[in-house]
N, CA, C and O of each residue as an XYZ file, in Angstrom:
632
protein
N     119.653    104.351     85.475
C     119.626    103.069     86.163
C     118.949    103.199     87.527
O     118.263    102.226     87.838
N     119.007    104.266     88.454
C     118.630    104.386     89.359
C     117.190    104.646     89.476
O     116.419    104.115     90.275
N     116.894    105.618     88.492
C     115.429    105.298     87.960
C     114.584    103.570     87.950
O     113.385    103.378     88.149
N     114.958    103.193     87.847
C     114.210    101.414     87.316
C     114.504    101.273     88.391
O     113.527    100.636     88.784
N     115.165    101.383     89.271
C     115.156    100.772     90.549
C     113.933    101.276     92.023
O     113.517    100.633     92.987
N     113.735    102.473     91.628
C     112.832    102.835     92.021
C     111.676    102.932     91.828
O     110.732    103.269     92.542
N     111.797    102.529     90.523
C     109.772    102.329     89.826
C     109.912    100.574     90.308
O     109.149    100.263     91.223
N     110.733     99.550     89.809
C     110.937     98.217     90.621
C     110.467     97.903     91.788
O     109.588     97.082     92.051
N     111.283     98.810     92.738
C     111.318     98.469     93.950
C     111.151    100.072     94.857
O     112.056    100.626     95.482
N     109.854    100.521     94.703
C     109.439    101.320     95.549
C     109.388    101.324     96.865
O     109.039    100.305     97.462
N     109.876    102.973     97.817
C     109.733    102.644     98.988
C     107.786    102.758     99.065
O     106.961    103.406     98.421
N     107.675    101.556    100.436
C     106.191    101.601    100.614
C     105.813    101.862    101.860
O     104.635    101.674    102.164
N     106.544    102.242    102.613
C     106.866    102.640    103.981
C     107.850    103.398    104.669
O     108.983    103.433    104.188
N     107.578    104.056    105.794
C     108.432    105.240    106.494
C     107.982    105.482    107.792
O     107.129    106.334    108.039
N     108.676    104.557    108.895
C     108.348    104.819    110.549
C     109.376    103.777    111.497
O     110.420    103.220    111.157
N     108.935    103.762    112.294
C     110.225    103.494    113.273
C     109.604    101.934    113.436
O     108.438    101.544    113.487
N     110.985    101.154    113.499
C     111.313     99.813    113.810
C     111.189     99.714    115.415
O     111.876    100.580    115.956
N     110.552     98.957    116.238
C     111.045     99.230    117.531
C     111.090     97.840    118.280
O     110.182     97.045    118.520
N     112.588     97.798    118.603
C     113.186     96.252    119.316
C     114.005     96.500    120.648
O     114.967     97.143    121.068
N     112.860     95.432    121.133
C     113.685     95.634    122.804
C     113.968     97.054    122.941
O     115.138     97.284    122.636
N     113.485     97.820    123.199
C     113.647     99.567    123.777
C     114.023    100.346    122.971
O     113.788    101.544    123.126
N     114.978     99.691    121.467
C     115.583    100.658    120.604
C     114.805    101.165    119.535
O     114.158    100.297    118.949
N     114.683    102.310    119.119
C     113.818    102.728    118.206
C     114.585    103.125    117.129
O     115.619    103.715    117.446
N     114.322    102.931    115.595
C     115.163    103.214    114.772
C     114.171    103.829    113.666
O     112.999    103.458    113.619
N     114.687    104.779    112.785
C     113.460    105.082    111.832
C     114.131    104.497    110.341
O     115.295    104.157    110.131
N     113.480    104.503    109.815
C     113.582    102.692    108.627
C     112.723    103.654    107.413
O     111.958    104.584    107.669
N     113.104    103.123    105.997
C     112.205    102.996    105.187
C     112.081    101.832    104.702
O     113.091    101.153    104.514
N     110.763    101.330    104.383
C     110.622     99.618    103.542
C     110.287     99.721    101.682
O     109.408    100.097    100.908
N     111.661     99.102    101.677
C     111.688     98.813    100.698
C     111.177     97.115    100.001
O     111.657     96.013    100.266
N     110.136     97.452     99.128
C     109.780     96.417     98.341
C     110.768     95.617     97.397
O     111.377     96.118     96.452
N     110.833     94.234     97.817
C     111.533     93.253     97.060
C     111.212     92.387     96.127
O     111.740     92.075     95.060
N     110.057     91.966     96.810
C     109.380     90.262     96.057
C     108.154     90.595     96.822
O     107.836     91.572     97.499
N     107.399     89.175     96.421
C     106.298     88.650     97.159
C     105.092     89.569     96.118
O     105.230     89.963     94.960
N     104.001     89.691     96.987
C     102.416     89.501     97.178
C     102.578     91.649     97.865
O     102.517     92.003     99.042
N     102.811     92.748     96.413
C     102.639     93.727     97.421
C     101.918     94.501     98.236
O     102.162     95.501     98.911
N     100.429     93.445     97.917
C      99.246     93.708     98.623
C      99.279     93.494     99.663
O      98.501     94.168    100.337
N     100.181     92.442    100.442
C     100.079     92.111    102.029
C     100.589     93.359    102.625
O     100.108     93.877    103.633
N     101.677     93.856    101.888
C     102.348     95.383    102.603
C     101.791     96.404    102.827
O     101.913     97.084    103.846
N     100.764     96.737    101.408
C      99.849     98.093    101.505
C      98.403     97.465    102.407
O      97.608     98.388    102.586
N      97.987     96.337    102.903
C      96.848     95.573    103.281
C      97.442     95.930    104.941
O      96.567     96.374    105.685
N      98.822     95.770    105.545
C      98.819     95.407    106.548
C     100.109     96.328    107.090
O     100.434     95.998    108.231
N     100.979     97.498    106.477
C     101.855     97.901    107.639
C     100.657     99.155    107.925
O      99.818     99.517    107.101
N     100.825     99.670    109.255
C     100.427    100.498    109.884
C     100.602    102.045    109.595
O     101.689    102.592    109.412
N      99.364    102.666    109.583
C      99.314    103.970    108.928
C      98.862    104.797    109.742
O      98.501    105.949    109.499
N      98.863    104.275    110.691
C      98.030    105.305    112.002
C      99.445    106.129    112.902
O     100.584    105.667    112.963
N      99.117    107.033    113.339
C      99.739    107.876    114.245
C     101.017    108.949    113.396
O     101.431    108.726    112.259
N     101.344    109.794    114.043
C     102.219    111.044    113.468
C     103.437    110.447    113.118
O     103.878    110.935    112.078
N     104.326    109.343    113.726
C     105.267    108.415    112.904
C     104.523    106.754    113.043
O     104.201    106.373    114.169
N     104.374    106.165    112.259
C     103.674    104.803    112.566
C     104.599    104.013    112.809
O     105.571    104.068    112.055
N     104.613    102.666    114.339
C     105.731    101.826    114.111
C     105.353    100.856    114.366
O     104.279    100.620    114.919
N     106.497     99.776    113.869
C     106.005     98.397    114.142
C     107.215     97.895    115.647
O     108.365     98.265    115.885
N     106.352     96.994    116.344
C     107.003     96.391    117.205
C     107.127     95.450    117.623
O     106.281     94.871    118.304
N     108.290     95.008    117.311
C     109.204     93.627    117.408
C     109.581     93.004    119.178
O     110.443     93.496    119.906
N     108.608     91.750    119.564
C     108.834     91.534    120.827
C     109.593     90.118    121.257
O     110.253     89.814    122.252
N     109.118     89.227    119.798
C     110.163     87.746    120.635
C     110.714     87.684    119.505
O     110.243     87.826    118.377
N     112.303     87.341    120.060
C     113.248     86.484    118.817
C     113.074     85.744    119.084
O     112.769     85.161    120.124
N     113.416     85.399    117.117
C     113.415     84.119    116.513
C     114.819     83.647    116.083
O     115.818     84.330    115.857
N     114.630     82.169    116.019
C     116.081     81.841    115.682
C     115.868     80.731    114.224
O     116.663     79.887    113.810
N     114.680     81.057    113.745
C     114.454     80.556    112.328
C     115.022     81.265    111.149
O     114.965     82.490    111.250
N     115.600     80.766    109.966
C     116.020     81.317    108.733
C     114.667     81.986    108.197
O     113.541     81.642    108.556
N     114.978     83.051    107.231
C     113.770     83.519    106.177
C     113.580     82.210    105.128
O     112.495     81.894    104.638
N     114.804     81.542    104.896
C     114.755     80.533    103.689
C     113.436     79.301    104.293
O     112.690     78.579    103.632
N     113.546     79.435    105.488
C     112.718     78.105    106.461
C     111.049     78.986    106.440
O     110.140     78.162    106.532
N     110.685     80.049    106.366
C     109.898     80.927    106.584
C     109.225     81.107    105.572
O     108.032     80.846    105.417
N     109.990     81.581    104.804
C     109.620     82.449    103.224
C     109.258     81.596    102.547
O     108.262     81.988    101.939
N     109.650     80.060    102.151
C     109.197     79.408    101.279
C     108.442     78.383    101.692
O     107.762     77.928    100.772
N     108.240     77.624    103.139
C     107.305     76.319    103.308
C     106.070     76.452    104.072
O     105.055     75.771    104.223
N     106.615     77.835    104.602
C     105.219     78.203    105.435
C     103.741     78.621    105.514
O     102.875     78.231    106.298
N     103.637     79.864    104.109
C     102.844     80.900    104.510
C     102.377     80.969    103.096
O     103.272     80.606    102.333
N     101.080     81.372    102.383
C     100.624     81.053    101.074
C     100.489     82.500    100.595
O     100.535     82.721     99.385
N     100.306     83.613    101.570
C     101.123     85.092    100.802
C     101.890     85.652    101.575
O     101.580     85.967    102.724
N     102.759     85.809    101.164
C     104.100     86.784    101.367
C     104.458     87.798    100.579
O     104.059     87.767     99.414
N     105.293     88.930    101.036
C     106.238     90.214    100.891
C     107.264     90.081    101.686
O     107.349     89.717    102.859
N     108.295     90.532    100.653
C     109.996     90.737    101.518
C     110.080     92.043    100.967
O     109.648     92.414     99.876
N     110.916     92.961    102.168
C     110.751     94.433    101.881
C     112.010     94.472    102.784
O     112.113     93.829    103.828
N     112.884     95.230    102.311
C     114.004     95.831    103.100
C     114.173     96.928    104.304
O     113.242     97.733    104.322
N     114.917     97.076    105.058
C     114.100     98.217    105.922
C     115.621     99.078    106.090
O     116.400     98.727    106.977
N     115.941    100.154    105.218
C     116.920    101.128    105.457
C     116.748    101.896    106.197
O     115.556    102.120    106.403
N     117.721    102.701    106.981
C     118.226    103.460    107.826
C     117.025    104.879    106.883
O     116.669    104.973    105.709
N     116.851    105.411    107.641
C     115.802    106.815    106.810
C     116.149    108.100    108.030
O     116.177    108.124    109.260
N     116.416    109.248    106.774
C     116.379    110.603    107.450
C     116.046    111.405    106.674
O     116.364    111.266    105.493
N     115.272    112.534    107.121
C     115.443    113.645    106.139
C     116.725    114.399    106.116
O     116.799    115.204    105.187
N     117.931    114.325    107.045
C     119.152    114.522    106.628
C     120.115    113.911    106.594
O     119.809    112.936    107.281
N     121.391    113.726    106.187
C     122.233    112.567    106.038
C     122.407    112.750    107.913
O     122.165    111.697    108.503
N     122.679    113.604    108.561
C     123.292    113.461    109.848
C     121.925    112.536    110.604
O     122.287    111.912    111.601
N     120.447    112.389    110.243
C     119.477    111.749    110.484
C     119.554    110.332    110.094
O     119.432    109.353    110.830
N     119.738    110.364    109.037
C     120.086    108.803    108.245
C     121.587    108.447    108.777
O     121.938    107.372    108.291
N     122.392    108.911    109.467
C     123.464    108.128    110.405
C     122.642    107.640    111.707
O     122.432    106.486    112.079
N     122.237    108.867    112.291
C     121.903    108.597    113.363
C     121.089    107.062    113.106
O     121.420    105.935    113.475
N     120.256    107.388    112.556
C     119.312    105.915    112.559
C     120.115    104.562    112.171
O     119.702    103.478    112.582
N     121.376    104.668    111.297
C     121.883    103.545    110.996
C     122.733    102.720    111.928
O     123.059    101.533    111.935
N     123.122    104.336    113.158
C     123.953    104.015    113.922
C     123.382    103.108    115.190
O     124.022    102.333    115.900
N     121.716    103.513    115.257
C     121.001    102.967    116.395
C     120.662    101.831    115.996
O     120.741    100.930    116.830
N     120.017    101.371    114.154
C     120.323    100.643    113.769
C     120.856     99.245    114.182
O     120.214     98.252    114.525
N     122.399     99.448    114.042
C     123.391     98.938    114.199
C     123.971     98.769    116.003
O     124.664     97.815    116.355
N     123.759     99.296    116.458
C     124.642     99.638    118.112
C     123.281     99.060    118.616
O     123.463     98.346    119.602
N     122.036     99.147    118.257
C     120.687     98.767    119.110
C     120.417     97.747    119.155
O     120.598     96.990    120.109
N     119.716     97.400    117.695
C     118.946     96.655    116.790
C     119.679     94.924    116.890
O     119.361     93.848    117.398
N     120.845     95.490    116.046
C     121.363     94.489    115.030
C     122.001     94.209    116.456
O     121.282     93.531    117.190
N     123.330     94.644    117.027
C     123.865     94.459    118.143
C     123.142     93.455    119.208
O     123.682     92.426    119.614
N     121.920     93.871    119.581
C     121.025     92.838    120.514
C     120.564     91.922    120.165
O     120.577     91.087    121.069
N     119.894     91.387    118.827
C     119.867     90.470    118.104
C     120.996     89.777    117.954
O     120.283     88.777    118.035
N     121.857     89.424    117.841
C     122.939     89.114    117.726
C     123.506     88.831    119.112
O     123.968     87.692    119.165
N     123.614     89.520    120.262
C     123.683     89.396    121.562
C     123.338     87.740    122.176
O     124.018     86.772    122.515
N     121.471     88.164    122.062
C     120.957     86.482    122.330
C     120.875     85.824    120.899
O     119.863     85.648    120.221
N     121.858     85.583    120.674
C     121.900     84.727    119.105
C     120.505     84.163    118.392
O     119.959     83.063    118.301
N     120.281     85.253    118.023
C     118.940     85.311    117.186
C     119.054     85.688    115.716
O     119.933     86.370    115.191
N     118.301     85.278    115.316
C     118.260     85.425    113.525
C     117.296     86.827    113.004
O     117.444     87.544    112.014
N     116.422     86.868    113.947
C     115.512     88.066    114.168
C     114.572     88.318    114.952
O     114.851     87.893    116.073
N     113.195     89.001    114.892
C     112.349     88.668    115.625
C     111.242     89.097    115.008
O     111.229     89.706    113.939
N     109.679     88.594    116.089
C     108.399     88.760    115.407
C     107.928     89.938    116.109
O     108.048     90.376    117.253
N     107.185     90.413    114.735
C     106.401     91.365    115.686
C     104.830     91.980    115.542
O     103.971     91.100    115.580
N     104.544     92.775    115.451
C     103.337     92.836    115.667
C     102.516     94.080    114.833
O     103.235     95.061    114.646
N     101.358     94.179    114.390
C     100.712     95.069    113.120
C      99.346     95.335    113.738
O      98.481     94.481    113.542
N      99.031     96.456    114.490
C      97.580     96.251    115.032
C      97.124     96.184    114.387
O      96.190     95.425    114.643
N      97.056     96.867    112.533
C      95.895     97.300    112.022
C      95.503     96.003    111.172
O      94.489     95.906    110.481
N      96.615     94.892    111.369
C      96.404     93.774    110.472
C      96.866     92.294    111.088
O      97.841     91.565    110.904
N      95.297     92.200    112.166
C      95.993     90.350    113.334
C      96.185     89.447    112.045
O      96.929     88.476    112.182
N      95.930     89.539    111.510
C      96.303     87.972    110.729
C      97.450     88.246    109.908
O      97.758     87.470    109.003
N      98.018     89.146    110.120
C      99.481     89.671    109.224
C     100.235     88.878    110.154
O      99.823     88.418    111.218
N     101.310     88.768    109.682
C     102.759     88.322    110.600
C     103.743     89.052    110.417
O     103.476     89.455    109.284
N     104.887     89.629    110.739
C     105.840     90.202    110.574
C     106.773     89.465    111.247
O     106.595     88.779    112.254
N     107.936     89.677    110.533
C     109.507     88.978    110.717
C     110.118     89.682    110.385
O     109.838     90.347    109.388
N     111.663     89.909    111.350
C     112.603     90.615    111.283
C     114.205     89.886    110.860
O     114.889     89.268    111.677
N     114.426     90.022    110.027
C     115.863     89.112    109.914
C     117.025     89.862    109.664
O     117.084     90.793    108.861
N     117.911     89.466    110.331
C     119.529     90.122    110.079
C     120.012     89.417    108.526
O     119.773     88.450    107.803
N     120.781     90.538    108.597
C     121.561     90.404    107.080
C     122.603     89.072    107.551
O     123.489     89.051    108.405
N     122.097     87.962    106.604
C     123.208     86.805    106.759
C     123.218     86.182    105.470
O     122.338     86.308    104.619
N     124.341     85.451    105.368
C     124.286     84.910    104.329
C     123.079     84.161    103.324
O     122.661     84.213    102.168
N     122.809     83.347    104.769
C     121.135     82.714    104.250
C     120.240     83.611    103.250
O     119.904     83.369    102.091
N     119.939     84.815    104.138
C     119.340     85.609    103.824
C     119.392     86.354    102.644
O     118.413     86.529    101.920
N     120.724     86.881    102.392
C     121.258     87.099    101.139
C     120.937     86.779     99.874
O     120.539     87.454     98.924
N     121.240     85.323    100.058
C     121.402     84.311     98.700
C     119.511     84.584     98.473
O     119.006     84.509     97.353
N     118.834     84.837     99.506
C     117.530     84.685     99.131
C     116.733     85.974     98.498
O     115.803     85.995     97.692
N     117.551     87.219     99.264
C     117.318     88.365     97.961
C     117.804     88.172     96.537
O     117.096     88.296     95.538
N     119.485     87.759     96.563
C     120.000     87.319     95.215
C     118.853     86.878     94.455
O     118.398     87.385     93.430
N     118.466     85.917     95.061
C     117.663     85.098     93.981
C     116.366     85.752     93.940
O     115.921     85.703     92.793
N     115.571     86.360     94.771
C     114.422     87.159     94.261
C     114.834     88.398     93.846
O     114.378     88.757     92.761
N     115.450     89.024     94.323
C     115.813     90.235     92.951
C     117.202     90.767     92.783
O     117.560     91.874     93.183
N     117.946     89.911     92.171
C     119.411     90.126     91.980
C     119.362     91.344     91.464
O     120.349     91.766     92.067
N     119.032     92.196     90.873
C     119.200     93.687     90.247
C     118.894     94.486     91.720
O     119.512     95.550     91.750
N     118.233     94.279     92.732
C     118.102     94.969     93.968
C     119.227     94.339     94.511
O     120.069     94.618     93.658
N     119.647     93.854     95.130
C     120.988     92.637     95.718
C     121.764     93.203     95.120
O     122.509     93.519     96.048
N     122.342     93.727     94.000
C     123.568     94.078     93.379
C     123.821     95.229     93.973
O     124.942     95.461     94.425
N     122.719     96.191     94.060
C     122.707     97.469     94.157
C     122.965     98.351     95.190
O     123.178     99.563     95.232
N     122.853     96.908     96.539
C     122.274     96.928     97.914
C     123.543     96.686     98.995
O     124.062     97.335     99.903
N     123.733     95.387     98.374
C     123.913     94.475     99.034
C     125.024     94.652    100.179
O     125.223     93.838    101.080
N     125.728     95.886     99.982
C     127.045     95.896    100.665
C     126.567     97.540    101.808
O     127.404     98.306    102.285
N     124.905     97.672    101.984
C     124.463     98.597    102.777
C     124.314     97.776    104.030
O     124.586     96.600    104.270
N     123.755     98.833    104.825
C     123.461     98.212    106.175
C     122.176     97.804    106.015
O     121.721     98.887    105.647
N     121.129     96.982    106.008
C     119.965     96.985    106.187
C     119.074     95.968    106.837
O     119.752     95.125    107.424
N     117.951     95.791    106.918
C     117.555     94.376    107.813
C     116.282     93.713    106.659
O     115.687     94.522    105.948
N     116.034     92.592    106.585
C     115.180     91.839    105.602
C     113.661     92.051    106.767
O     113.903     91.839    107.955
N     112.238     92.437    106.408
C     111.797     92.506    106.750
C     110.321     91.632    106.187
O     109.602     92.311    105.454
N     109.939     90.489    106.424
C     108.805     89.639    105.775
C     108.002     89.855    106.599
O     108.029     90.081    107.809
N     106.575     89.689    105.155
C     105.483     90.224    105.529
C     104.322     88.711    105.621
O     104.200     88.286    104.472
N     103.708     88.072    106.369
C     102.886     86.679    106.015
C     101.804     86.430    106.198
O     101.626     86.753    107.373
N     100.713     85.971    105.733
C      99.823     85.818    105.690
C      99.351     84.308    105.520
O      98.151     84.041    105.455
């Protein structure tokens, strides 16, 4: 079973998230969408590549993902280590950094930025219910599997 989940929903990425000062290292996981915008537009340059997140937003993915943008990718972004005491650390900064400050100025997420791709958009969203119901429904076999991890919804737009 774990097999199909990984030929499904391949990781397609591995580098650090970086919000408001906190740096976290992430893998992106593929959900839905268009997975050409992902391999077209996250960043492949430098010895860890990252993306960086500068204004929150206080828009839903449901408001985003479906009326806005004519290609999209939703990709998950887990906690990543090469050791479990690595993959805490990151979940913990994660969580105490990330998610914590977002949440602080009551934000839903934030935008950020892809040098290698201006006409890309990136969005950052906290795990909420909204959000949820909207993996459910694009890939309930990922959502089942997931759903009770720490992780952040990460859309890709074009």
């Amino acid at each position: 079973m774990a097999c199909r989940h990984i030929e499904k929903y391949p990781t397609l990425w591995m580098g650090n998230l970086i919000v408001n000062g906190f740096t976290t290292m992430v893998k992106l996981i593929y959900v839905a969408g268009d997975i050409s915008v992902a391999f077209d537009a996250l960043p492949k340059i430098g010895e860890i590549p990252s993306i960086f997140f500068e204004n929150d937003v206080k828009t839903k993915l449901i408001d985003d993902h479906i009326h806005k943008y004519k290609k999209s990718c939703v990709l998950t972004a887990l906690p990543f280590g090469n050791t479990e005491e690595e993959r805490q650390r990151h979940a913990s900064t994660m969580f105490t950094g990330v998610i914590r400050y977002l949440k602080s100025i009551e934000a839903t997420g934030a935008t950020g930025v892809l040098l290698n791709d201006e006409e890309c958009k990136v969005h950052l969203y906290l795990k909420s219910e909204g959000s949820t119901n909207i993996l459910a429904t694009l890939a309930p076999d990922w959502f089942h599997a997931f759903y009770d991890r720490l992780f952040l919804i990460v859309a890709l737009y074009k």
